[in-house]
N, C-alpha and C positions, 0 to 999 in steps of 0.2 A: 252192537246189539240194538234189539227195538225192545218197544214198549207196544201189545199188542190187545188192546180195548173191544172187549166181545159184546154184546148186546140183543135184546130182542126190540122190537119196537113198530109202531103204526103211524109214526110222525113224520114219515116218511117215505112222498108219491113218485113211487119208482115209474111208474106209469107215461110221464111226463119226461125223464131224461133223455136226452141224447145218446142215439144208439152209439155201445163203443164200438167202433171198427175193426177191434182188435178179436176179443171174447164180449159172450155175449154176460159181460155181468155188471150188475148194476152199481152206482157209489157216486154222480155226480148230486143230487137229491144232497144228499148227509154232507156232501164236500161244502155246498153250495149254504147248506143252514150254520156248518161249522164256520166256516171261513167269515160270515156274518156276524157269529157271535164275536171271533177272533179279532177280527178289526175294531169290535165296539170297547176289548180289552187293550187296545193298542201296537197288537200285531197288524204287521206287513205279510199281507196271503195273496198270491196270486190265483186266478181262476182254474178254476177242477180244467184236469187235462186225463185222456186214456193211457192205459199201461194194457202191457199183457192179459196181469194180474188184478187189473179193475182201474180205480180212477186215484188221483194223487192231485194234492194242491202244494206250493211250499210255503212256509210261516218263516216268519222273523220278528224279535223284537232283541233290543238293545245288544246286540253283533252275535245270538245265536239264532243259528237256523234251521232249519227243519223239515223232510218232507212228510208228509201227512197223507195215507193212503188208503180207499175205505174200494172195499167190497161184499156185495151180496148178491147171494142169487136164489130171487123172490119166487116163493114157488106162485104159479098161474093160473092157481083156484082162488082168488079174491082176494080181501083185504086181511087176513090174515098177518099177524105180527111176522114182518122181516128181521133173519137173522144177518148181525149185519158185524163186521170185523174190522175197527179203526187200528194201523201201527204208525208210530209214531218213530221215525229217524233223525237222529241229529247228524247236520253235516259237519262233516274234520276234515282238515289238511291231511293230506300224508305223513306229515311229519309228527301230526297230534294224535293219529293212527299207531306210528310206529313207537312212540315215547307214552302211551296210551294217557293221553290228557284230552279232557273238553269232551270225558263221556257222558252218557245220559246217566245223570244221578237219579239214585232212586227218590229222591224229592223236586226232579225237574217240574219250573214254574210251568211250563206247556202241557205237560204231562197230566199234571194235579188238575190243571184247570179244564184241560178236555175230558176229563173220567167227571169231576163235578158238572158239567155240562149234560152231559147224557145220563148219572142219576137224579141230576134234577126235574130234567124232561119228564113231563107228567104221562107221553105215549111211550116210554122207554121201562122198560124190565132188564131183568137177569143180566146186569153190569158184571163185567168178571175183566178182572186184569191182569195180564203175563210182563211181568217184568222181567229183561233181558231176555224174550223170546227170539 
């Protein structure tokens, strides 16, 4: 299951990304601010990459892991607040798949600290969170 972080916000210049190759939708911008904050908590992120389905980074801190995938698609009449969709996956063995251990609790530390990130963001609105989405 994911943890799936919804958002409105202007803190964030889609304008400026790297076209993805894939679709045309936007997420390195928020990957790129998030992954900043992350490192200054003591997460290991590696740089926003494309997916199908928009852009993804992976986080790590003290042996759990995580990919991190944000999409949006800004409408092209201005500055206008972007709606924008952060989820959040933890990675498992197969084995902690099939004996269901090392899932995303509903008080994961990565979790907690990305939803306070983006309501504290002063360009950031209408937070809304899906757990096990």
């Amino acid at each position: 299951m994911a943890r799936v972080i919804t958002f409105r916000s202007t803190s964030f210049d889609v304008s400026g990304e790297r076209p993805n190759p894939v679709n045309p939708i936007a997420g390195e911008s928020v990957l790129k601010w998030l992954g900043g904050q992350l490192r200054h908590q003591g997460y290991e992120v590696t740089e926003p990459d494309t997916e199908d389905w928009g852009w993804y980074m992976d986080a790590g801190k003290e042996g759990s892991r995580y990919l991190v995938g944000a999409s949006a698609e800004p409408e092209p009449a201005g500055p206008a607040p972007v709606e924008w969709a952060i989820q959040i996956h933890k990675h498992r063995t197969l084995r902690e798949k099939l004996t269901g251990r090392n899932t995303l609790a509903a008080d994961d530390a990565l979790c907690a600290l990305v939803e306070k990130l983006f309501r504290d963001d002063p360009g950031t609105t209408d937070v809304d969170v899906q757990q096990d989405a």
